[in-house]
N, C-alpha and C positions, 0 to 999 in steps of 0.2 A: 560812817560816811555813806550819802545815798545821791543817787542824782535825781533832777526835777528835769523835764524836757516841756518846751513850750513849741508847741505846733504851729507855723504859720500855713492856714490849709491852701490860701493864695497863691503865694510863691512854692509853694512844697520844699520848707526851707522846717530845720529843729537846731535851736541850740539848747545846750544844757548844760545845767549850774550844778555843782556839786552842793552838799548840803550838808549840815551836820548838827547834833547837838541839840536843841530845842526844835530846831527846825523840821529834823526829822520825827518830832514825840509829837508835836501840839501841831497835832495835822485833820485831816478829816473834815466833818462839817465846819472847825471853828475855821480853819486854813480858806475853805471856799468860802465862807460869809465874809474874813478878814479882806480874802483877795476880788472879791465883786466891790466894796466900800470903798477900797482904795481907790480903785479903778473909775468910781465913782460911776456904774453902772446903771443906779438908778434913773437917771437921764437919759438911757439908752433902751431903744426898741427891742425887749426883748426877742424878738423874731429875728433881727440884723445879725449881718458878719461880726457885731460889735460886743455882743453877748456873748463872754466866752463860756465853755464845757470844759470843766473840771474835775478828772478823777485822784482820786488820794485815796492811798494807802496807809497803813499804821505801819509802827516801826517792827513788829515783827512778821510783817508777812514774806510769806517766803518761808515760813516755819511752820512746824507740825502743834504750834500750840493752841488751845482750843481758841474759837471766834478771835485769830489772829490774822484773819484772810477776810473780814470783811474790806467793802469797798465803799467808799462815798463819792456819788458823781452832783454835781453841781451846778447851777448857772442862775439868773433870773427867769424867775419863774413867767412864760408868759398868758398866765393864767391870774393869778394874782399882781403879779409886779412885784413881786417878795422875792428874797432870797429862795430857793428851791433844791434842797440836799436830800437826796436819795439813797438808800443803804441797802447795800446787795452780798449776798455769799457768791457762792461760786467759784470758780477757778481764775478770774483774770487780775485779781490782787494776788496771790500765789504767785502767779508768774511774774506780776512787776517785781516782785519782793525778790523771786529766782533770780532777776535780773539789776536787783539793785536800784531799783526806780521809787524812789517816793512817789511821785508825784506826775500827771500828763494836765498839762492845758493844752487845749484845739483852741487858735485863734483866728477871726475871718472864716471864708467859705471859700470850698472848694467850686472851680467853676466845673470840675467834671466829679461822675464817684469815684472814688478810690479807696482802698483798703490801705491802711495803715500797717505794715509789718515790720515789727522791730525784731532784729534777729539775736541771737547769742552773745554776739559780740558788740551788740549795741549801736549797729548801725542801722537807720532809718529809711525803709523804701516807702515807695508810693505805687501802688498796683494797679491798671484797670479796674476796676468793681462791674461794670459795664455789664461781664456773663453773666452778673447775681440779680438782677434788678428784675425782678416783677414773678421770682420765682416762687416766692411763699414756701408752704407745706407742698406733699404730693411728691408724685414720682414723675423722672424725667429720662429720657430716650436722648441721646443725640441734640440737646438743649431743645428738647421741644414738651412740653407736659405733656403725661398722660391724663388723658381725661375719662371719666365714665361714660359709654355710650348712651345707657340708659339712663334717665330720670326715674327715682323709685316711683312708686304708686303713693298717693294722697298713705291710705292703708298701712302702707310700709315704714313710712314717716313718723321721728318722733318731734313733738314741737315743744316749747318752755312758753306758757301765760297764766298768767295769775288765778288764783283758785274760782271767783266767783266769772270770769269769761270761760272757764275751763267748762264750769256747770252750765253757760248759758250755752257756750256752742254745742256741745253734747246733747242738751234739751232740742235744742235748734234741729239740728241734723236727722238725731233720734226719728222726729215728728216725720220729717218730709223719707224717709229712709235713703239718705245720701252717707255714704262711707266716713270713718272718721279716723284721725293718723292711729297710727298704731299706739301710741301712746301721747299723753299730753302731762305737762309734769311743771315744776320748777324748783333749779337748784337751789335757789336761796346765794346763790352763790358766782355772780357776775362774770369774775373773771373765768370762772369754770366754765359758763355758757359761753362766753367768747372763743375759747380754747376750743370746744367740745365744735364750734359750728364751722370755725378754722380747719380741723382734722375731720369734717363731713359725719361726725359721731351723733351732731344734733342739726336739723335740717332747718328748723325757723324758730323766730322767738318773734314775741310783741314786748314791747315793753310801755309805758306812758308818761313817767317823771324820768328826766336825765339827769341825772349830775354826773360832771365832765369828768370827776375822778371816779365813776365807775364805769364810763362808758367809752372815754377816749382813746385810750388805748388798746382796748379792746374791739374796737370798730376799726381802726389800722391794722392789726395783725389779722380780723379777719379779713378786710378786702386783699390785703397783700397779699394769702390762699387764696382768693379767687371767688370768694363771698361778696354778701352786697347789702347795706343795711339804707335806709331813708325815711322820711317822713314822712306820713300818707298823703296828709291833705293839708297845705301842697304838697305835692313829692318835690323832697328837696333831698341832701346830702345832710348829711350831719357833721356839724364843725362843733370844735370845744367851745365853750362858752357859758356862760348866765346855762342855773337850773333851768331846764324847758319842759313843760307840763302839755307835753302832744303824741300822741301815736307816734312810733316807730315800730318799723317791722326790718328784722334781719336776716339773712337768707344764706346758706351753707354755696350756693349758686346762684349767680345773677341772674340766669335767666328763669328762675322759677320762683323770682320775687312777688309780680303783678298776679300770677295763679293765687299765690299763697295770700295775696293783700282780699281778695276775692271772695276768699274761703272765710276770711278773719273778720271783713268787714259787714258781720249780720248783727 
């Protein structure tokens, strides 16, 4: 026996059905695809209060047995308009499982943030979220970020561009004797450079073909640290969408975007 809680984030209102049986086994991506089709979601603006998030658990989490604690969260994808199931480790099916929960839907939007904390005993709060908003990575004083006074030097700087720009700026620079970053490199490995420019490990990247599943979520978790990626020409923002075949440049700090567009654009 497990319980299912259905979130209304509107009213900050949860009821919950208990469960059992098949209910509890035949869960996971089939239970989110099952419960978008009913719902008949397809009709529905993926981006709306009307699209719900769905996480499911299997039925032994909560338990020490191997890949028993995966999680699958869910919803219409608003990238596709498909069904959209995502599969995660971690700790947070662990604890539903601790707690006897198969299953969370979030339904509607909340008109403020708020933190969701379900407690021991299964009671359901609604938190301010309000102090966490805009704090990313970094260290914090008295809720105020610490920032570095100094900007490193061009010199000191490592940047991530593709091998044959790697050789033209180098050739470039070389001629005219103007400094070059400390290193210039590339991981092969997207979501690393996104991480790597989030924690100020990697100072700038260019990049020229996007696709939205290498790029989109990694352009939010760095601007959320305090980063800043865009299109050169025009400078625009970057939203998920259709492959896009144009200059983009990302930046560990926003303000040292337009130097580094400068340096890159020979």
């Amino acid at each position: 026996m497990r319980k299912y809680i259905n979130i209304d984030l509107a009213e900050q209102e949860a009821t919950k059905e208990e469960i059992d049986g098949e209910d509890v086994i035949v869960v996971g991506r089939h239970l989110i695809a099952k419960t978008l089709l009913e719902r008949g979601i397809a009709q529905v603006d993926a981006l709306s209060p009307e699209n719900p998030l769905i996480f499911s658990a299997g039925p032994f989490a909560g338990s020490n047995f191997s890949n028993a604690n995966r999680l699958s969260v869910g919803c219409k994808s608003p990238l596709t308009g498909g069904v959209k199931e995502a599969n995660s480790g971690g700790t947070f099916a662990f604890a539903m499982g601790q707690l006897e929960i198969s299953g969370i839907t979030l339904n509607g939007a909340s008109k403020d943030w708020v933190v969701i904390y379900i407690t021991k005993d299964g009671d359901i709060n609604y938190e301010d979220a309000s102090p966490y908003l805009g704090k990313g990575n970094g260290a914090w004083c008295n809720d105020k970020k610490i920032e570095t006074a100094i900007t490193p030097k061009l010199s000191e700087m490592v940047g991530s561009i593709g091998k044959q720009r790697r050789e033209h700026l180098s050739t470039y620079y070389s001629k005219i004797n103007t400094e070059l970053p400390k290193r210039l490199t590339r991981y092969r490995c997207l979501g690393m450079e996104y991480v790597d420019l989030a924690r100020g490990k990697l100072h700038f990247a260019e990049y020229n073909l996007l696709k939205p599943w290498d790029h989109a979520a990694g352009v939010l978790i760095m601007e959320e640290a305090g980063g800043y990626g865009a299109f050169v020409s025009p400078k625009r923002p970057y939203t998920p969408g259709p492959i896009i075949n144009k200059r983009f440049v990302a930046t560990y700090r926003d303000d040292i975007w337009n130097n580094i567009c400068n340096y890159l654009l020979v």
